[in-house]
PDB file with SEQRES, HELIX, SHEET and CRYST1 records, atoms N, CA, C and O in Angstrom:
SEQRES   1 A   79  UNK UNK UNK UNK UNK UNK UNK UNK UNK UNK UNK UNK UNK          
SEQRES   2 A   79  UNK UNK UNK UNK UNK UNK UNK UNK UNK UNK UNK UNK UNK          
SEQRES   3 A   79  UNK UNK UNK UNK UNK UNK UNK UNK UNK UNK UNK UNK UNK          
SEQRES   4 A   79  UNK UNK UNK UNK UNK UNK UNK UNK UNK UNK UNK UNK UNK          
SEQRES   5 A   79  UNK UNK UNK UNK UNK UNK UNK UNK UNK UNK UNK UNK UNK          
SEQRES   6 A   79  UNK UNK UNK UNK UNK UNK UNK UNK UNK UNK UNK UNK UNK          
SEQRES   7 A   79  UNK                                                          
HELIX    1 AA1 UNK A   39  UNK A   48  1                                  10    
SHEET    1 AA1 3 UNK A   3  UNK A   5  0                                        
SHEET    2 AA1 3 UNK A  14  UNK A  21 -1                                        
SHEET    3 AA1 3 UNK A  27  UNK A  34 -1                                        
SHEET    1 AA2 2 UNK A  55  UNK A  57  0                                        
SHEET    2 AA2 2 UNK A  73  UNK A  75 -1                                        
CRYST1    1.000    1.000    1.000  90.00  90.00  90.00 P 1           1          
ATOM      1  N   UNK A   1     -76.343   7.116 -22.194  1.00  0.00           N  
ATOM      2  CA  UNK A   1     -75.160   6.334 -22.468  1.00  0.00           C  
ATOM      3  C   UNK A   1     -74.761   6.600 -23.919  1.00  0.00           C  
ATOM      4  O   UNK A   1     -75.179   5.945 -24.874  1.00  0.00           O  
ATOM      5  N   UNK A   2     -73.884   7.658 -23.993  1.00  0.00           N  
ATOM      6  CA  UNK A   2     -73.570   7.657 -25.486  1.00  0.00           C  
ATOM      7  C   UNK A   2     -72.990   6.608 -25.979  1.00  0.00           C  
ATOM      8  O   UNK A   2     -72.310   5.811 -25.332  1.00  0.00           O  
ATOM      9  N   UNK A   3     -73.320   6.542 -27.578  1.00  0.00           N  
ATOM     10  CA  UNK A   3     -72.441   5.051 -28.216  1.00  0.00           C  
ATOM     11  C   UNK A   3     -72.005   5.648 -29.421  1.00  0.00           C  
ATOM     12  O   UNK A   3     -72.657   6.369 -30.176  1.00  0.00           O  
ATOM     13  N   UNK A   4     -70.721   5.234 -29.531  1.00  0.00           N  
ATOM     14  CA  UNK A   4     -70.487   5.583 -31.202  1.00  0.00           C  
ATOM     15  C   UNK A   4     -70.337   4.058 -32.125  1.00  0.00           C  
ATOM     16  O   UNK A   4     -70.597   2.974 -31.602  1.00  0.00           O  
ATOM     17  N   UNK A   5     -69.938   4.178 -33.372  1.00  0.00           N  
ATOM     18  CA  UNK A   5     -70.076   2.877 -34.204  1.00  0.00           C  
ATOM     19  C   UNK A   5     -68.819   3.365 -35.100  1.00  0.00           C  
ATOM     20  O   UNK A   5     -68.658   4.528 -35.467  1.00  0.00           O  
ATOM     21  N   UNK A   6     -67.896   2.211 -35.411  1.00  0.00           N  
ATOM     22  CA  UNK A   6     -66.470   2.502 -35.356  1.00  0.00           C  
ATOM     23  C   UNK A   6     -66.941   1.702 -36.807  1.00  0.00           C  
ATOM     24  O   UNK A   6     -68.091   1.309 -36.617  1.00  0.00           O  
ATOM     25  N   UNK A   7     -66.403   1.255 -38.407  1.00  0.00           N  
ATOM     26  CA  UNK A   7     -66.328   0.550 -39.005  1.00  0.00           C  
ATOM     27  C   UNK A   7     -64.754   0.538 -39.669  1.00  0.00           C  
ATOM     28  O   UNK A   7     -63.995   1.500 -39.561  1.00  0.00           O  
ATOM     29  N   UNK A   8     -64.345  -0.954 -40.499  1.00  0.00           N  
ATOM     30  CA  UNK A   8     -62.850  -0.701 -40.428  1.00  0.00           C  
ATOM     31  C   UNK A   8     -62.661  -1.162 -41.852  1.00  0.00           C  
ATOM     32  O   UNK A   8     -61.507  -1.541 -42.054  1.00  0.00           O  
ATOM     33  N   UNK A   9     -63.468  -1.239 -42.907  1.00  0.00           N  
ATOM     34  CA  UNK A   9     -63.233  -1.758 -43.953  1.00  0.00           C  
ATOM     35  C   UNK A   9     -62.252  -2.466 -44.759  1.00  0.00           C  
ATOM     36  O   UNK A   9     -62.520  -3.157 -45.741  1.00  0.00           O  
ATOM     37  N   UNK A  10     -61.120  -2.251 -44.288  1.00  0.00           N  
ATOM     38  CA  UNK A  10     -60.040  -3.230 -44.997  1.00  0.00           C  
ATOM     39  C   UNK A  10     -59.363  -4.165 -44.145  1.00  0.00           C  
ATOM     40  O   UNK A  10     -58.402  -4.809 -44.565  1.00  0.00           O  
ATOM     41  N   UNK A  11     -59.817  -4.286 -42.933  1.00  0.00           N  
ATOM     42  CA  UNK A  11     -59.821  -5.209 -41.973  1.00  0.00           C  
ATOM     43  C   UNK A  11     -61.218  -5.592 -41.557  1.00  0.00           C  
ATOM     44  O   UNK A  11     -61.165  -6.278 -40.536  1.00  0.00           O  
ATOM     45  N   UNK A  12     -62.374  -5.407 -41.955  1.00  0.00           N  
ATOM     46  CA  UNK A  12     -63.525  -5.590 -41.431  1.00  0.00           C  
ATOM     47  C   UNK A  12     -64.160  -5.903 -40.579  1.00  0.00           C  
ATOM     48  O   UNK A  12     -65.359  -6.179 -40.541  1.00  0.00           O  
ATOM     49  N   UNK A  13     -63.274  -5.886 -39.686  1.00  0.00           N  
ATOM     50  CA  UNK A  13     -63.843  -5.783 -38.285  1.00  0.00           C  
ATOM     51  C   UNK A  13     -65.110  -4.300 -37.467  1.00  0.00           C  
ATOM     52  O   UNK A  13     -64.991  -3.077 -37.550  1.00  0.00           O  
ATOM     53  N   UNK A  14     -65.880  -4.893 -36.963  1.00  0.00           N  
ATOM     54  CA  UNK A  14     -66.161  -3.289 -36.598  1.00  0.00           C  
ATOM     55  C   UNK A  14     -66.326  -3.212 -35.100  1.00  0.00           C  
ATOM     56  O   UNK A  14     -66.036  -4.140 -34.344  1.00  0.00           O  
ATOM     57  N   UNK A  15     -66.842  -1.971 -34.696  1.00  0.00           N  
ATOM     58  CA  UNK A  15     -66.520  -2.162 -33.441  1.00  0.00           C  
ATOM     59  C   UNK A  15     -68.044  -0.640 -33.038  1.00  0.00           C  
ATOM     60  O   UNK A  15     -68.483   0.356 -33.612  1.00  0.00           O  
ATOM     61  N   UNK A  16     -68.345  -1.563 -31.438  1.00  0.00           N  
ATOM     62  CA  UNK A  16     -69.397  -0.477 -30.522  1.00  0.00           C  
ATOM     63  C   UNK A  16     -68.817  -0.445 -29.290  1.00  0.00           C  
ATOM     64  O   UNK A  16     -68.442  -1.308 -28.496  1.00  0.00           O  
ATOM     65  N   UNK A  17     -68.833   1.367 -29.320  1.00  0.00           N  
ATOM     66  CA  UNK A  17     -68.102   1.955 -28.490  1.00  0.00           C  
ATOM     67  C   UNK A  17     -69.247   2.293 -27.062  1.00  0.00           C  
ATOM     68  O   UNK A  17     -70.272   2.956 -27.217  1.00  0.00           O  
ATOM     69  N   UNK A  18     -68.968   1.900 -26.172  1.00  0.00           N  
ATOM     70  CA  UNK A  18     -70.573   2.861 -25.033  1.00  0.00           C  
ATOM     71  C   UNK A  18     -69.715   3.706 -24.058  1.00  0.00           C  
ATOM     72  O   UNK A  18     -68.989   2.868 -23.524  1.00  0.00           O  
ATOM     73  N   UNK A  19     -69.473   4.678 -23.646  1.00  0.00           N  
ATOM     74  CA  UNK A  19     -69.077   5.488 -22.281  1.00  0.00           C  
ATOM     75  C   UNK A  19     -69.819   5.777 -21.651  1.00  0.00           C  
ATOM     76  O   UNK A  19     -70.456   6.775 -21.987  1.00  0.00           O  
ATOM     77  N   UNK A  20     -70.217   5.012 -20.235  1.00  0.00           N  
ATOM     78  CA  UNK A  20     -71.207   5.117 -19.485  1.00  0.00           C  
ATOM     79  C   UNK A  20     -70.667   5.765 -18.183  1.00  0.00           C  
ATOM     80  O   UNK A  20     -69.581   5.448 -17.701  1.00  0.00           O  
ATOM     81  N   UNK A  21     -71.530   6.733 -17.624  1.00  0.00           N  
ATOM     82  CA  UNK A  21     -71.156   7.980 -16.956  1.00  0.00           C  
ATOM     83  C   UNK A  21     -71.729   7.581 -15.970  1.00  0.00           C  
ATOM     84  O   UNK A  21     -72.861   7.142 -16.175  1.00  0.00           O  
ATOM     85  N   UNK A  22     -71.201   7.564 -14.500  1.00  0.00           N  
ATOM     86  CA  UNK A  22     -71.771   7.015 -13.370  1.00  0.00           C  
ATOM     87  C   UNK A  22     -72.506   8.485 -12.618  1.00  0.00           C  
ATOM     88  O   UNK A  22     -72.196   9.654 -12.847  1.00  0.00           O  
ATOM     89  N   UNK A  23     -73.521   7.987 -11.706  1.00  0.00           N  
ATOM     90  CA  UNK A  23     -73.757   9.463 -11.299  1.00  0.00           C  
ATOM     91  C   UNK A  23     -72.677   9.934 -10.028  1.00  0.00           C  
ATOM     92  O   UNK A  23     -73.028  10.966  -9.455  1.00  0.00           O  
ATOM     93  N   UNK A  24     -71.347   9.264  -9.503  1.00  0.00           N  
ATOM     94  CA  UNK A  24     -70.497  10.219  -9.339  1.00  0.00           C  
ATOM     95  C   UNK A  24     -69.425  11.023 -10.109  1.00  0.00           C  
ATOM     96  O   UNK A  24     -68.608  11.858  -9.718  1.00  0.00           O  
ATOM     97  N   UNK A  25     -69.768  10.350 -11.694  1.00  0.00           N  
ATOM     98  CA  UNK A  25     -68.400  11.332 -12.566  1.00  0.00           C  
ATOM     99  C   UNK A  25     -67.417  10.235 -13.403  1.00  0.00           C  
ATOM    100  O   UNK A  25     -66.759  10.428 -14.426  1.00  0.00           O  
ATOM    101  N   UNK A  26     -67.548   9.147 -12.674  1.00  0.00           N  
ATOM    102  CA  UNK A  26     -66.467   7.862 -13.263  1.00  0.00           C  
ATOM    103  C   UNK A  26     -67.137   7.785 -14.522  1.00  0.00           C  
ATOM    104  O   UNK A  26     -68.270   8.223 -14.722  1.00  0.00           O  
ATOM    105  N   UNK A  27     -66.356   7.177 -15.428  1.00  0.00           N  
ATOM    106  CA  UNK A  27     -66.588   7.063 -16.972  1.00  0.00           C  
ATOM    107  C   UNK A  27     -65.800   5.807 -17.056  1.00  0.00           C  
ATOM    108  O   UNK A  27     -64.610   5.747 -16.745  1.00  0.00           O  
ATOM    109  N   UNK A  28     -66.643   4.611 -17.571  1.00  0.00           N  
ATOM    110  CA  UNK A  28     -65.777   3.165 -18.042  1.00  0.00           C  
ATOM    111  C   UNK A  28     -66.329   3.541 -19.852  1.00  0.00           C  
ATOM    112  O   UNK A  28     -67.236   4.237 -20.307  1.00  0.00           O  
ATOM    113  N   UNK A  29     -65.314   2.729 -20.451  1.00  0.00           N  
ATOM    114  CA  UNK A  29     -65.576   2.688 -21.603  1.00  0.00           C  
ATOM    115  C   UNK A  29     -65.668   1.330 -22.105  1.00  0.00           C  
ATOM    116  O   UNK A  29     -64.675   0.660 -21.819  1.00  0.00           O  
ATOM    117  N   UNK A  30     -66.724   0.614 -22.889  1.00  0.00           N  
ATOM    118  CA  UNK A  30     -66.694  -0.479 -23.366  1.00  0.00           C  
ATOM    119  C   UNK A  30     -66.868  -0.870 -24.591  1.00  0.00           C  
ATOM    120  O   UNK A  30     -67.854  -0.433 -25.185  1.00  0.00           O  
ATOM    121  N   UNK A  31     -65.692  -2.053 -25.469  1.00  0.00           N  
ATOM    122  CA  UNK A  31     -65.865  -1.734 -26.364  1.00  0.00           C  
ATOM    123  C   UNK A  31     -66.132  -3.204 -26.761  1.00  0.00           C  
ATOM    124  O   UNK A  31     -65.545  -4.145 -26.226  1.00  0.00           O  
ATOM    125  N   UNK A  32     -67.146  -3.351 -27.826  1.00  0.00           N  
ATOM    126  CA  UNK A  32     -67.553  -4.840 -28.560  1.00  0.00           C  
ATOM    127  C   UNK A  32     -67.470  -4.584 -30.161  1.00  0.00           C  
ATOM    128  O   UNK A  32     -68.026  -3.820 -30.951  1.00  0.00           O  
ATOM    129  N   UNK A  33     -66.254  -5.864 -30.255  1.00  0.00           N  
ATOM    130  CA  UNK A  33     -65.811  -5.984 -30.987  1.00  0.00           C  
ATOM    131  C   UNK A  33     -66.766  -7.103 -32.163  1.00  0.00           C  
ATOM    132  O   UNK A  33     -67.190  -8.161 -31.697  1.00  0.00           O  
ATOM    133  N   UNK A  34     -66.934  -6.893 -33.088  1.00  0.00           N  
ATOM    134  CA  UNK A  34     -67.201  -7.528 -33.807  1.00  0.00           C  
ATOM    135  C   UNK A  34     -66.993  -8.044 -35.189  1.00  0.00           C  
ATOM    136  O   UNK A  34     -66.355  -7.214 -35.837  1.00  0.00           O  
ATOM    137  N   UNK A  35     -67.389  -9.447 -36.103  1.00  0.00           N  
ATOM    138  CA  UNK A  35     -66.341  -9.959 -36.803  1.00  0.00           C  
ATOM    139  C   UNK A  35     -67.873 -10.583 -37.532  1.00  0.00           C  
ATOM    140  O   UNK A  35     -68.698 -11.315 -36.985  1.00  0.00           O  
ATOM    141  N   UNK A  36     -67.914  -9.944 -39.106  1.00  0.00           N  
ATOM    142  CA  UNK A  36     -68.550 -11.372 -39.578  1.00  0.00           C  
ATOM    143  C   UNK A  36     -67.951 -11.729 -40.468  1.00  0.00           C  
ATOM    144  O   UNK A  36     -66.971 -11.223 -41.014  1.00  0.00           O  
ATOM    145  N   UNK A  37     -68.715 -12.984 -40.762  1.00  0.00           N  
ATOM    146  CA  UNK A  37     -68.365 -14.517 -41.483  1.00  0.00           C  
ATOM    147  C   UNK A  37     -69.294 -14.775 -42.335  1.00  0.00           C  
ATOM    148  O   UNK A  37     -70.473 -14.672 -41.998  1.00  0.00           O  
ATOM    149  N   UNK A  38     -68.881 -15.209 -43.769  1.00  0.00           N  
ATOM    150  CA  UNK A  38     -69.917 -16.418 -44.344  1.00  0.00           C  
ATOM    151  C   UNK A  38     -69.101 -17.632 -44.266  1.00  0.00           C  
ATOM    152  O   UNK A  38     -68.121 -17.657 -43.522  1.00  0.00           O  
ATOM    153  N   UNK A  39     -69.432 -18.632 -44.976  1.00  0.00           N  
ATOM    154  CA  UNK A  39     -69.652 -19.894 -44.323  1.00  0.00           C  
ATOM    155  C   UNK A  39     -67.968 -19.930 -44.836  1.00  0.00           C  
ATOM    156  O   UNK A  39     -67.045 -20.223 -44.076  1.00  0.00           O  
ATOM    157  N   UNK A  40     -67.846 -19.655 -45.934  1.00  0.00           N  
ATOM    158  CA  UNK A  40     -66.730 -20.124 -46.817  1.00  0.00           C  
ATOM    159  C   UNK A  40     -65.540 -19.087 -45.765  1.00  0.00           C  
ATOM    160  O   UNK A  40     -64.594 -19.628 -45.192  1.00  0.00           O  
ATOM    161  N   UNK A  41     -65.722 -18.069 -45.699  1.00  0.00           N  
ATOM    162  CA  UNK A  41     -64.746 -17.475 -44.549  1.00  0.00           C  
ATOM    163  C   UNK A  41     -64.379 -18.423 -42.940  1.00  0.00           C  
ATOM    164  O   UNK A  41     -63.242 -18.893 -42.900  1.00  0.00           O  
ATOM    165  N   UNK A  42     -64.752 -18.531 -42.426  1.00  0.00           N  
ATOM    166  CA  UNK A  42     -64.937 -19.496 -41.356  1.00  0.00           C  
ATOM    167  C   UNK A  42     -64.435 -20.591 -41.543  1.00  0.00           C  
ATOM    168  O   UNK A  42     -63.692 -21.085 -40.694  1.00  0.00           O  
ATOM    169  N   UNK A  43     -64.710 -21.169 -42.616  1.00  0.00           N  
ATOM    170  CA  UNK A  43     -64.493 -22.451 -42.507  1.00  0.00           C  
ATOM    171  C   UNK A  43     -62.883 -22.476 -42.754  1.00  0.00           C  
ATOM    172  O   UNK A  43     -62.125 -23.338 -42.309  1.00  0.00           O  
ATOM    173  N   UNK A  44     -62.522 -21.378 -43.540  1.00  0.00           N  
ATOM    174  CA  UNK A  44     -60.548 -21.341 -44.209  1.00  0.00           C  
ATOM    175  C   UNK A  44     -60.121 -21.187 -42.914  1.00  0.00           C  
ATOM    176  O   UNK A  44     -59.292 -21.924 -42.380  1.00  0.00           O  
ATOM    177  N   UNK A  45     -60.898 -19.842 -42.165  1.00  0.00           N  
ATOM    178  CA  UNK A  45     -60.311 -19.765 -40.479  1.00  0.00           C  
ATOM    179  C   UNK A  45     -60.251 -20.776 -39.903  1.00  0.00           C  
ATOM    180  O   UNK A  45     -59.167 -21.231 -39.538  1.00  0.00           O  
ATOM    181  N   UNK A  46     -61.565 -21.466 -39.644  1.00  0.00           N  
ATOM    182  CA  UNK A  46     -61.156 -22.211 -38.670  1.00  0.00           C  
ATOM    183  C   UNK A  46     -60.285 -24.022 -39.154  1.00  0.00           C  
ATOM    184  O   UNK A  46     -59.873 -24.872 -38.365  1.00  0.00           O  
ATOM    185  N   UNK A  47     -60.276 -24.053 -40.449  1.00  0.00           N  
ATOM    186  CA  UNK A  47     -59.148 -25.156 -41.026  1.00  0.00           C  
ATOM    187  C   UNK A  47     -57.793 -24.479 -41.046  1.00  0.00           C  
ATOM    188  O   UNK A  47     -56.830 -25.244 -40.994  1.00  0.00           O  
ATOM    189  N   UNK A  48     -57.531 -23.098 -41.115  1.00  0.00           N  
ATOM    190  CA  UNK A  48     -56.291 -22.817 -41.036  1.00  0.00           C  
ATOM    191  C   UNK A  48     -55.496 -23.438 -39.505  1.00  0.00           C  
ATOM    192  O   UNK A  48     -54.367 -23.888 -39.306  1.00  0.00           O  
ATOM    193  N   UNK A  49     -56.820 -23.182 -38.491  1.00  0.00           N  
ATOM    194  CA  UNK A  49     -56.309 -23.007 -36.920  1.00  0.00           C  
ATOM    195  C   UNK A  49     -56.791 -24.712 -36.700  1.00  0.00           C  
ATOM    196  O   UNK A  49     -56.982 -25.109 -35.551  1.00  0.00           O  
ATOM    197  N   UNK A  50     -56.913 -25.368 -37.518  1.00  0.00           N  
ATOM    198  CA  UNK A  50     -56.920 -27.301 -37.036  1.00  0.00           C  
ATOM    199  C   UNK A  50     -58.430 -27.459 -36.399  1.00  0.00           C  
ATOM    200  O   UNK A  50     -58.648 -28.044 -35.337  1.00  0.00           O  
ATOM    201  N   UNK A  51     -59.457 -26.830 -37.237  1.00  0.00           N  
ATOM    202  CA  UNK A  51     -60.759 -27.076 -37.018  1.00  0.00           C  
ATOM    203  C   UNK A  51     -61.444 -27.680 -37.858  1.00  0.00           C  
ATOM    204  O   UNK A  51     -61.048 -27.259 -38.945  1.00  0.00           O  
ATOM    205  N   UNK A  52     -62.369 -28.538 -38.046  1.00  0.00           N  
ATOM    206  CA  UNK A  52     -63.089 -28.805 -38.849  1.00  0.00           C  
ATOM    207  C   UNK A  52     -65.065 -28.431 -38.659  1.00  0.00           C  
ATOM    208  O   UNK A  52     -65.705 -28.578 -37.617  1.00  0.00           O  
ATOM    209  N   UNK A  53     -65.270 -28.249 -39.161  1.00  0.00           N  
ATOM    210  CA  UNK A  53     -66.775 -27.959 -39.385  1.00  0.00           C  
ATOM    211  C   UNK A  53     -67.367 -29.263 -39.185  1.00  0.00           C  
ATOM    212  O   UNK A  53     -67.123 -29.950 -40.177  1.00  0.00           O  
ATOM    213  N   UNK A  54     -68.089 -29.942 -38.261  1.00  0.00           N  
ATOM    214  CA  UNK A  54     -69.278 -31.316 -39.037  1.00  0.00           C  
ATOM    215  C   UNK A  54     -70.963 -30.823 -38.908  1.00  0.00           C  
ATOM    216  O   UNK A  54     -71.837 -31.683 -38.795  1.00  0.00           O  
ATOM    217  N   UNK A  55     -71.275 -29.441 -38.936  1.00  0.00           N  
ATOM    218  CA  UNK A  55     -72.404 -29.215 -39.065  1.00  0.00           C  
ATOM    219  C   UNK A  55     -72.889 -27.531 -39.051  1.00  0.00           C  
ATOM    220  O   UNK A  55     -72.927 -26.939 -37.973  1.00  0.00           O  
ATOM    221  N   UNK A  56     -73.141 -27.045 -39.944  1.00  0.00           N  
ATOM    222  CA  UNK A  56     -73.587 -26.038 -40.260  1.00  0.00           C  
ATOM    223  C   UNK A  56     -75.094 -26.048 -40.380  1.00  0.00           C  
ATOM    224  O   UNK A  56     -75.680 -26.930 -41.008  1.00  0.00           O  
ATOM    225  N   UNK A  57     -75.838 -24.851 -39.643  1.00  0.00           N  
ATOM    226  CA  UNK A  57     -76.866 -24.697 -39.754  1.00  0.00           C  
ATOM    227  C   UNK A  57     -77.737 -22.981 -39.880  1.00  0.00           C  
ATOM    228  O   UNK A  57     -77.198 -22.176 -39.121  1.00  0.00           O  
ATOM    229  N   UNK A  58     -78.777 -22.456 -40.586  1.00  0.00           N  
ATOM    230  CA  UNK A  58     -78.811 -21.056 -40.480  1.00  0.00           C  
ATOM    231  C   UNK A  58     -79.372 -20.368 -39.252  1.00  0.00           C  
ATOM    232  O   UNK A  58     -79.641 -19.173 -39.128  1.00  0.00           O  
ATOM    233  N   UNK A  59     -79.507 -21.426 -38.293  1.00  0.00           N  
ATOM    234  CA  UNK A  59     -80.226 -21.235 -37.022  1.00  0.00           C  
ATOM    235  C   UNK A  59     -79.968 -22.203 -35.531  1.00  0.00           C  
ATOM    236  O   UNK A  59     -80.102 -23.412 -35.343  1.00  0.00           O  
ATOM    237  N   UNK A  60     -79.599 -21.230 -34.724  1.00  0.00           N  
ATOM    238  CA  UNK A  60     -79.410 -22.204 -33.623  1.00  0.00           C  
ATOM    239  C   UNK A  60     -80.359 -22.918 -33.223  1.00  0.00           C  
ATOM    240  O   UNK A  60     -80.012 -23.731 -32.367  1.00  0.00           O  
ATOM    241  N   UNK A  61     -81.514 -22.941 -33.526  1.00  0.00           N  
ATOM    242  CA  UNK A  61     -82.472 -24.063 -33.452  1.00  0.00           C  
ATOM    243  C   UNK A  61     -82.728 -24.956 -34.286  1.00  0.00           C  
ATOM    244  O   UNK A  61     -83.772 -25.565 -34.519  1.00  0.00           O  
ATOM    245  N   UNK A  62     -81.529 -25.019 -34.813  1.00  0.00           N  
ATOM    246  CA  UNK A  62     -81.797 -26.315 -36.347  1.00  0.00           C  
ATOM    247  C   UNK A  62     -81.948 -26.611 -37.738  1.00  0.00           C  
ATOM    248  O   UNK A  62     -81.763 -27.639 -38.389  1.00  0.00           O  
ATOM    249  N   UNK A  63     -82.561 -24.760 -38.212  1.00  0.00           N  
ATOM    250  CA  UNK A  63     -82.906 -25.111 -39.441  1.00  0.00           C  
ATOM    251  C   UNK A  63     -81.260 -25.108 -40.589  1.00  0.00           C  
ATOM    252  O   UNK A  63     -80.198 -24.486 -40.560  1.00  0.00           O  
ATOM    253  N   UNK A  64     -81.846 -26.134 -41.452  1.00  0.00           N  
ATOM    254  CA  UNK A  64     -81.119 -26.297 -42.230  1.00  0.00           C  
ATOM    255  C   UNK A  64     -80.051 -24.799 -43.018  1.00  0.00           C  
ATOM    256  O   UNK A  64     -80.559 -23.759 -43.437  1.00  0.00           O  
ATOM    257  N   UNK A  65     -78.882 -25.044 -43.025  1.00  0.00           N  
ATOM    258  CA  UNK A  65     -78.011 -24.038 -43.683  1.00  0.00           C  
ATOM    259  C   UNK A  65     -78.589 -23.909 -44.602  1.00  0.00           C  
ATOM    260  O   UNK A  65     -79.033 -24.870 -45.230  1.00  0.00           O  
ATOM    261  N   UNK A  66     -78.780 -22.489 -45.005  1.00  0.00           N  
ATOM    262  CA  UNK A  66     -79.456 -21.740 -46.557  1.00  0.00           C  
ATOM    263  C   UNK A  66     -78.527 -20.450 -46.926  1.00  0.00           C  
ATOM    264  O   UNK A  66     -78.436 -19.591 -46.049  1.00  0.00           O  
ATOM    265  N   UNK A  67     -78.014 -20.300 -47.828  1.00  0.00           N  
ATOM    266  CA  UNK A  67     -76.596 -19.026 -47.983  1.00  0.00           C  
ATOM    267  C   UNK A  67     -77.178 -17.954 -47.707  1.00  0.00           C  
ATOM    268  O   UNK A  67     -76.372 -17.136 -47.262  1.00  0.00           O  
ATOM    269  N   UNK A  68     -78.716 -17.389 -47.792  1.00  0.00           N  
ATOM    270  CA  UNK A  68     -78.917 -16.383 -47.829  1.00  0.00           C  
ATOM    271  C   UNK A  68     -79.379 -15.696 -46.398  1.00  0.00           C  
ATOM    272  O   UNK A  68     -79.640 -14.502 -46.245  1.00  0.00           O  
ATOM    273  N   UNK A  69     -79.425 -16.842 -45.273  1.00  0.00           N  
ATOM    274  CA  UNK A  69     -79.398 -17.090 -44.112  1.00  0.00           C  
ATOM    275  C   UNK A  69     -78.609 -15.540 -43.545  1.00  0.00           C  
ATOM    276  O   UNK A  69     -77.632 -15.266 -44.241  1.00  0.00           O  
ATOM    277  N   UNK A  70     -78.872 -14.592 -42.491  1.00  0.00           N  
ATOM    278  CA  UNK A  70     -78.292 -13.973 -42.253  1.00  0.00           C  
ATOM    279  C   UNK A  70     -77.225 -14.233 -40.809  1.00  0.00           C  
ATOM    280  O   UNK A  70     -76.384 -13.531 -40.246  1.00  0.00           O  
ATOM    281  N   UNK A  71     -77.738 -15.538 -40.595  1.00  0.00           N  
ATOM    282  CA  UNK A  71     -77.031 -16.126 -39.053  1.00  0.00           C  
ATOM    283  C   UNK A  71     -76.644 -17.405 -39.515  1.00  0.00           C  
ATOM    284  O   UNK A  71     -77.318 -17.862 -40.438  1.00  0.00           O  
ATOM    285  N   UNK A  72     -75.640 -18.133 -39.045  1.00  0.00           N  
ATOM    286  CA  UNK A  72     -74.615 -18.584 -39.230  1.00  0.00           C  
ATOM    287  C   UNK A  72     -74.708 -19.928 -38.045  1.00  0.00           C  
ATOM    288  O   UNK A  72     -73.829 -19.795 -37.194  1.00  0.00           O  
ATOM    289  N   UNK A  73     -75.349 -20.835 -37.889  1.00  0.00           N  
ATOM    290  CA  UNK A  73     -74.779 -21.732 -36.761  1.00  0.00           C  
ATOM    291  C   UNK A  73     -73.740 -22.738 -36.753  1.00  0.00           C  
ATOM    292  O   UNK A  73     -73.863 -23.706 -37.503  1.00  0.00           O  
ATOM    293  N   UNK A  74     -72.763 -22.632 -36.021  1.00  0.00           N  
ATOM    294  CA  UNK A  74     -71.343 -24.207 -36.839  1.00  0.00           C  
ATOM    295  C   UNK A  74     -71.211 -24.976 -35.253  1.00  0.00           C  
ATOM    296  O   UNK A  74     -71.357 -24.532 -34.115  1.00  0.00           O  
ATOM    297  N   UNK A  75     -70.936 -26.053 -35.679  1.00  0.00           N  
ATOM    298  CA  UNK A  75     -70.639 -27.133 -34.831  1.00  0.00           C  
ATOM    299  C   UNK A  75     -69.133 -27.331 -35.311  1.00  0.00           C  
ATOM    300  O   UNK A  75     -68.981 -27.719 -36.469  1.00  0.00           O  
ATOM    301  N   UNK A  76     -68.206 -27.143 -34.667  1.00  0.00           N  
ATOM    302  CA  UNK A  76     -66.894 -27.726 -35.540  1.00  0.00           C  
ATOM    303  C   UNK A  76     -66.179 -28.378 -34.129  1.00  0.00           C  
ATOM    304  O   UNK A  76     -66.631 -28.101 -33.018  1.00  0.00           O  
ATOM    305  N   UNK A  77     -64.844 -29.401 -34.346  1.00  0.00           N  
ATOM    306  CA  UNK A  77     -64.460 -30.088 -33.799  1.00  0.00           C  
ATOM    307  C   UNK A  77     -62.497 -30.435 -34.245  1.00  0.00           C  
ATOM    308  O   UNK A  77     -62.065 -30.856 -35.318  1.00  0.00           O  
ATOM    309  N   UNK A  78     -61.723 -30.078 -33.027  1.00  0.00           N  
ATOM    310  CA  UNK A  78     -60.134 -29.737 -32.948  1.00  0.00           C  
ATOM    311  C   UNK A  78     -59.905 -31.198 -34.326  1.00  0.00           C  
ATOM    312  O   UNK A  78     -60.713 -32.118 -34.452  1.00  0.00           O  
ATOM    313  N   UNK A  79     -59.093 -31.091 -34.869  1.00  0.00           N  
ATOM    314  CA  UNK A  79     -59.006 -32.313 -36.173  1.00  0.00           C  
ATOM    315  C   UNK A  79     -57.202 -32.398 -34.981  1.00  0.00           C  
ATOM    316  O   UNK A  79     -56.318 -33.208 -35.256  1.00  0.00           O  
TER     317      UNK A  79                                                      
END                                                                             
């Protein structure tokens, strides 16, 4: 399954490409898009779009938000 890795730097989005080859010849292509965030990014997004944050954490199992955290957990709620 070849994959390529797309990066977009002044939009920073990036993106994984897979073309998976069936064994009669068909070829789908799939692509995952991806987007990161620190806390302070997210939070302008999602207050721009009428969100509010009431809980940030660096782990979906709870532990307390730490900046240097490489994962991101938010609880937010439509204001």
């Amino acid at each position: 399954m070849p994959r390529q890795g797309f990066d977009y730097p002044r939009l920073d989005p990036g993106l994984d490409q897979y073309r998976v080859i069936m064994l009669d010849g068909s070829v789908t292509v799939y692509r995952n898009w991806f987007q990161d965030y620190s806390l302070g990014t997210i939070t302008a997004l999602l207050d721009t779009n009428g969100f509010a944050i009431t809980e940030a954490r660096s782990h979906l199992c709870g532990r307390p938000y730490a900046p240097e955290s490489p994962c991101i957990g938010l609880a937010a709620m439509q204001r």
